[in-house]
C-alpha positions as CSV (number, residue, x, y, z in Angstrom):
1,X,1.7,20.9,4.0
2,X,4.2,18.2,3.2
3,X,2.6,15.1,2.0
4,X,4.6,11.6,2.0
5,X,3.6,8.3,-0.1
6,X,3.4,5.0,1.8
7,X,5.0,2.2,-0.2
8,X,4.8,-1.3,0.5
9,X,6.8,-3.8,-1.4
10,X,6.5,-7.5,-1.2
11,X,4.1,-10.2,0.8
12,X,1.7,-12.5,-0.7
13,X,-1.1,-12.4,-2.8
14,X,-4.5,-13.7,0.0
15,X,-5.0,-17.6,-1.2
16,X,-8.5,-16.8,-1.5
17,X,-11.2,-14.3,-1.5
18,X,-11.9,-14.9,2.1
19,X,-8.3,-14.5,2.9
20,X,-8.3,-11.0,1.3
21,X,-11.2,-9.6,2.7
22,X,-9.5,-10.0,6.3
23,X,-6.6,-8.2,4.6
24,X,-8.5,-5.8,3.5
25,X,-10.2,-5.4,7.1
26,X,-6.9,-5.0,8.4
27,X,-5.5,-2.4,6.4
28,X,-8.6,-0.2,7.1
29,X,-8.2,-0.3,10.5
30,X,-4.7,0.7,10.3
31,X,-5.5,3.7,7.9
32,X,-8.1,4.8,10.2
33,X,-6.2,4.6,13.4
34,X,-3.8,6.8,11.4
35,X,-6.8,9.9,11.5
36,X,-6.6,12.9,9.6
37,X,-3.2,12.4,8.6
38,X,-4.2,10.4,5.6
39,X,-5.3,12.5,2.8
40,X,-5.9,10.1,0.0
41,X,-6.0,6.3,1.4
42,X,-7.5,5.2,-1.7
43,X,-5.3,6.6,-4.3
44,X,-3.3,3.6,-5.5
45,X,-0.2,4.2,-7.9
46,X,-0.7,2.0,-11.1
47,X,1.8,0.6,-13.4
48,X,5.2,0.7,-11.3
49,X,8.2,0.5,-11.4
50,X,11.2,-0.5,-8.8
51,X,14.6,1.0,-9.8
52,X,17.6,0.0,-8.1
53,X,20.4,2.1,-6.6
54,X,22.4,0.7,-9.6
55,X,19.8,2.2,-11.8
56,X,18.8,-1.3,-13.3
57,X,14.9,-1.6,-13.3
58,X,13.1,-4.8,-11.3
């Protein structure tokens, strides 16, 4: 079975603890409307990198 990473890149940090936890609420509801086609919602990717089409890193 072919398996795809999301990425997201950019927004802002919540402005407070509160702010994050609706965030938070958010994004589980959209992971669980997505079903069984979401293997590993919790694995995040540490310690990235963005490389550019120029091959210059950001």
């Amino acid at each position: 079975m072919t398996q795809f990473v999301i990425v997201y890149l950019g927004g802002n940090q919540p402005s407070s603890p509160e702010e994050g936890k609706k965030h938070f609420a958010k994004y589980m509801e959209w992971m669980t409307s997505l079903g069984d086609s979401v293997i590993s919602p919790m694995n995040p990717l540490k310690d990235t990198s963005v490389i550019a089409p120029d091959g210059t890193g950001k």
